[in-house]
FISEKOL-416323 format. One line per 10 residues: their letters; for each residue x, y, z of C-alpha. Coordinates in steps of 0.001 Angstrom, whole numbers. Example, Ala and Ser with C-alpha at 12.3 -4.5 7.8 and 13.67 -1.06 7.14 Angstrom:
# FISEKOL-416323
as = 12300 -4500 7800  13670 -1060 7140
This chain:
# FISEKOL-416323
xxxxxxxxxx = 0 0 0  1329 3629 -532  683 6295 1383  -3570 7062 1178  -4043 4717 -1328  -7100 3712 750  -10378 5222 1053  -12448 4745 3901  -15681 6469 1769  -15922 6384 -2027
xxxxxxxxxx = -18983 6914 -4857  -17729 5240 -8214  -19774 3928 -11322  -23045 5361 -8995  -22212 3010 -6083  -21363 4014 -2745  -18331 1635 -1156  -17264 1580 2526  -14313 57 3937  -15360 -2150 6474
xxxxxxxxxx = -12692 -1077 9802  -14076 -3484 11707  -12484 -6242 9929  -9010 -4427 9727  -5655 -5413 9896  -6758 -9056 8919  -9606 -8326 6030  -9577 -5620 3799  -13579 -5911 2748  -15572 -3096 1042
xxxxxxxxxx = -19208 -2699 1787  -21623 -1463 -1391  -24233 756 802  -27745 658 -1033  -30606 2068 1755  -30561 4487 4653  -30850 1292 7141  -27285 286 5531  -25313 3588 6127  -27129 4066 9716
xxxxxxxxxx = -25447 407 11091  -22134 1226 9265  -21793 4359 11438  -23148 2784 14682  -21140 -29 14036  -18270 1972 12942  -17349 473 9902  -16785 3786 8854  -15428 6070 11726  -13560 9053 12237
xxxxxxxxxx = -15431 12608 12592  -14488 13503 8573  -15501 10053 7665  -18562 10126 9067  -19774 12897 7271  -18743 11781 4025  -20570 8823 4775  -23365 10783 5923  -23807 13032 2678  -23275 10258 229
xxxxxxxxxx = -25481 8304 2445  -28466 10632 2193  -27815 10933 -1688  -28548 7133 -1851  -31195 6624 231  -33486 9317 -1587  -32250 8602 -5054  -35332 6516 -6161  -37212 8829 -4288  -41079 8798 -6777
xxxxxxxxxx = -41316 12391 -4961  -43573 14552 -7731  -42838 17870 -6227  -39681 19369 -4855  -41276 20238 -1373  -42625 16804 -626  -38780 15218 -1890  -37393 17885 210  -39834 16536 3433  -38167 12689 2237
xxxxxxxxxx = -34335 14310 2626  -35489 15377 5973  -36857 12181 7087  -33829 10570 5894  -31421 12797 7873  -33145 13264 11164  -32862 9310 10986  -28921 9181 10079  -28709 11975 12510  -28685 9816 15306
xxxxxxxxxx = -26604 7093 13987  -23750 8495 16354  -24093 11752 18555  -20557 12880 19402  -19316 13165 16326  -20666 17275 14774  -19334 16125 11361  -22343 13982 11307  -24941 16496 11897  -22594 19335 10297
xxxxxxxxxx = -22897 17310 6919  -26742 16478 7011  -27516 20377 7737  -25483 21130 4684  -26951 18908 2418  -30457 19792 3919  -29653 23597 3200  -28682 23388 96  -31641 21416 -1117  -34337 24115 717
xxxxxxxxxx = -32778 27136 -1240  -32520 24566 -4725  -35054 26052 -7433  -35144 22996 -10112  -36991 19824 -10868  -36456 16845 -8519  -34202 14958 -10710  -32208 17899 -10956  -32365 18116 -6994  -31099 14624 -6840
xxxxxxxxxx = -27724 15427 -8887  -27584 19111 -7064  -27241 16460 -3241  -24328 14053 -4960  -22851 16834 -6094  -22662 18445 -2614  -22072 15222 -1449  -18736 15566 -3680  -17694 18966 -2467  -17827 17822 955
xxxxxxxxxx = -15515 14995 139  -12992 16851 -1977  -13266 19914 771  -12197 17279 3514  -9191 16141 1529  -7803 19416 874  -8477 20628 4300  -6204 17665 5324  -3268 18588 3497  -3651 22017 4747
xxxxxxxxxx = -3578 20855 8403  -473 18571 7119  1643 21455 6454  609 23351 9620  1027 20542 11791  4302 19517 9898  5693 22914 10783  5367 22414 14547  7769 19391 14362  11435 18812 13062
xxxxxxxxxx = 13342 15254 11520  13606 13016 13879  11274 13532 16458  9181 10774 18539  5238 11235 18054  3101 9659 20301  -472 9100 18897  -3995 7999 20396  -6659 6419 18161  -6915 6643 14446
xxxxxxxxxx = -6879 9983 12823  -5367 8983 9696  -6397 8427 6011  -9108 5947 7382  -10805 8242 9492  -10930 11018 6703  -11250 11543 2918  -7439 11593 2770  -4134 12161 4474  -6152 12341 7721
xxxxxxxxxx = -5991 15489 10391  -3145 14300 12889  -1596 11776 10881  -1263 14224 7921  2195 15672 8898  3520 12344 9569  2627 11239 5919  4045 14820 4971  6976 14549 7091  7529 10829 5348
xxxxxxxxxx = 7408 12482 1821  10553 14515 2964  12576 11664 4540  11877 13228 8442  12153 9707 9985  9827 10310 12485  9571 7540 15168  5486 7211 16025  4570 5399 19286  950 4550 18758
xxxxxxxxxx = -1734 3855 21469  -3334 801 21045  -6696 2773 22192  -8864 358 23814  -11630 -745 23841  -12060 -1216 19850  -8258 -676 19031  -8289 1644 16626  -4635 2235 17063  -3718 -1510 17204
xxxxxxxxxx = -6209 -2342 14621  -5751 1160 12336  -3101 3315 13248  -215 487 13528  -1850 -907 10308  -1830 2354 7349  1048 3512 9016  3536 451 8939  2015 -369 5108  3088 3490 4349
xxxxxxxxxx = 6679 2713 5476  6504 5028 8783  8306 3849 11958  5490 2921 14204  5772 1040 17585  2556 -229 18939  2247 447 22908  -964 -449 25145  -2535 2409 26451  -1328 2393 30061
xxxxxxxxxx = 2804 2722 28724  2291 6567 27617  3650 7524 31098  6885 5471 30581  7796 6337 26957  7368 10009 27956  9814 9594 30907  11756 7916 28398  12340 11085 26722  11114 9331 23542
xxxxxxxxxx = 8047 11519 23006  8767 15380 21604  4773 15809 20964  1622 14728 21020  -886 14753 17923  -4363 13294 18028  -7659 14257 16104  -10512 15665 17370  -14607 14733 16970  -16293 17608 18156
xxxxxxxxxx = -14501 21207 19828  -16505 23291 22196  -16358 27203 21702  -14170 27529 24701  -11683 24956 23375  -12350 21894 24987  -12500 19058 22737  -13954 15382 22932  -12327 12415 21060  -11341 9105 21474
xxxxxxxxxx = -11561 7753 25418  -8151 7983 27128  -7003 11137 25120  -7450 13445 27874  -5098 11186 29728  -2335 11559 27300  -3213 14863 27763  -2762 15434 31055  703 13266 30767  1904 15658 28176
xxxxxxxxxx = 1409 18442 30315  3367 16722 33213  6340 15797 31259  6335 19189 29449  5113 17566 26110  3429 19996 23260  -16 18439 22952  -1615 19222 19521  -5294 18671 18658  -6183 18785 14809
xxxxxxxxxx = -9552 20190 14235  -11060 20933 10806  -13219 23901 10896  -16259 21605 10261  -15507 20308 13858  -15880 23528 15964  -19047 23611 17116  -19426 27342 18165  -22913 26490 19835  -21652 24061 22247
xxxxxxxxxx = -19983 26049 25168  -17952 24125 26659  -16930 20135 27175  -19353 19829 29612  -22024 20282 26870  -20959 17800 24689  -22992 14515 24723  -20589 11602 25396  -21861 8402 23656  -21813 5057 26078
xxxxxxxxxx = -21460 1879 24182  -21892 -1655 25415  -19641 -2948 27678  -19179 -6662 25763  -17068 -4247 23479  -14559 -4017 26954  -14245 -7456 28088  -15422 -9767 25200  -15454 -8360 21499  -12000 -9338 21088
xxxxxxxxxx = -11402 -12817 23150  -12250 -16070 22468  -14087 -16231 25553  -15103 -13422 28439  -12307 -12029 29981  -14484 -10499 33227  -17113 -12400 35019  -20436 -13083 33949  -23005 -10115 34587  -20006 -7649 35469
xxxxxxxxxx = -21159 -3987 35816  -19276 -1484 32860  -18818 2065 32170  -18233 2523 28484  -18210 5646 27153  -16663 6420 23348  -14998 9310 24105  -13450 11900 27008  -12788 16066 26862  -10072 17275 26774
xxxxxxxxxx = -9667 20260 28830  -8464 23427 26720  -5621 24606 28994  -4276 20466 27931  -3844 22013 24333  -735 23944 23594  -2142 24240 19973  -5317 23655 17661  -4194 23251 14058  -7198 23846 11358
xxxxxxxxxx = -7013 24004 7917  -6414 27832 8122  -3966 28062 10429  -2509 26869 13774  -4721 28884 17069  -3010 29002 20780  -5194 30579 23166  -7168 32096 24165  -9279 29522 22279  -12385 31650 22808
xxxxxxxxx = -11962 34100 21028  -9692 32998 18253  -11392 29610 17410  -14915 32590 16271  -12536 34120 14096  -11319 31476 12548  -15055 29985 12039  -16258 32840 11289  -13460 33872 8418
């Protein structure tokens, strides 16, 4: 594989195709997705995950499950697109690319003046623009984040925020790809992220196929490769930012936060615009999805590893605190605090 050869989210020859990430490293299967019941379980189920991801998946998604719409009118197709989002809407509620990507596509159709065939073409072709958008906006945040670091230095990583989790190049992963391109020889200590692995599973995976140095750790050995002195930063992604700078992502990044801080580590969070969400406040606003707790203790064994009946807690993500974030690199530009005020100008710009 070469670097972002794959593509988590793609519409070819009028078919939408998901790589499946739940069968990753072992199976590399793509999923056709044909109704609105289809692209609904492949974001619960996160076949397709990562904030970006997600709302390709989303607008693509709506495109194909109102395609055959027999709508006669354009307000009663329009009432269908609605239907269809406010169901996909709730699919996964962390993530605002989700709901970021439905509101666009539902905007776009209420101020469309055409037939509804024409309307049909007008929501694949958004569909397309938020796709390509994503991609360039993660080349952008590539070559902010890529400034922030120099040859050589150890990255530690949680989750997957890499070309899976985005239309390209990914958010945090994009300056290590970048970096790779100009023979930087960064050494990248990757999380395994449990519960679901997405660092064992996803990170380890596109990043050792790309030819980057990558050393798998579980979760709980951040502390000791820090004290190592093998860590010069810390770059993760981001699934939703509060106006005040807090931002929620994978569970167990606001530990590596709080690490980072201790050891005197530069913690970087990489946030498309898309993912500030200017009417959320702060953290403490953002709804934190709970999943089921086999996903802890069984998913992954060949029998239980906790006894039968045990009580979980199993929630998808954490916040990370803003004053935990030495940086916030968009696709416009790298933001330090205060977050506040500069993360309105650069939504608002």
């Amino acid at each position: 594989m070469k670097i972002n050869e794959v593509v988590p989210v793609k519409f070819h020859d009028g078919k939408m195709i998901l790589l499946d990430q739940t069968r990753l490293p072992g199976e590399e299967i793509y999923l056709e997705m044909n109704t609105k019941e289809d692209v609904f379980i492949a974001i619960k189920k996160m076949k397709v995950r990562g904030a970006p991801a997600i709302g390709i998946a989303a607008a693509f998604g709506l495109y194909i499950s109102t395609r055959d719409s027999r709508a006669k009118t354009l307000p009663d197709f329009i009432e269908e697109v609605k239907e269809v989002s406010a169901y996909l809407v709730k699919a996964r509620p962390t993530a605002v690319n989700l709901s970021w990507a439905l509101k666009r596509m539902e905007d776009k159709l209420q101020a469309f003046q055409g037939s509804v065939n024409d309307a049909k073409w007008m929501l694949l072709d958004e569909a397309e623009k938020i796709r390509k958008e994503d991609e360039e906006a993660c080349r952008k945040m590539g070559e902010y984040g890529l400034s922030l670091l120099k040859p050589g230095m150890g990255i530690l990583t949680h989750c997957n925020a890499g070309t899976l989790a985005t239309a390209k190049y990914g958010t945090s992963l994009a300056p290590l790809y970048l970096g790779a391109e100009k023979n930087y020889n960064f050494k990248v200590f990757a999380d395994e992220t449990r519960p679901l692995l997405q660092g064992a599973r996803l990170t380890a995976w596109e990043l050792s196929k790309a030819g980057i140095d990558v050393t798998l750790i579980c979760d709980n050995m951040a502390s000791i490769v820090m004290k190592n002195g093998w860590i010069d930063a810390v770059v993760v992604g981001c699934d939703r930012m509060a106006a005040n700078g807090d931002g929620a992502n994978k569970i167990g990044t606001s530990a590596v936060a709080i690490l980072a801080k201790e050891y005197n580590i530069p913690f970087y969070m990489f946030v498309p615009t898309s993912t500030i969400d200017l009417d959320t406040k702060t953290g403490d606003d953002i709804e934190i999805e709970l999943r089921k707790g086999d996903e802890i203790y069984e998913m992954w064994y060949s029998k239980p590893m906790a006894p039968s009946g045990i009580k979980t807690y199993n929630p998808s993500f954490d916040v990370t605190p803003a004053k935990n974030i030495t940086a916030v690199i968009t696709e416009k530009g790298i933001i330090r605090p205060p977050y506040e005020e500069n993360l309105r100008k650069v939504k608002e710009d």
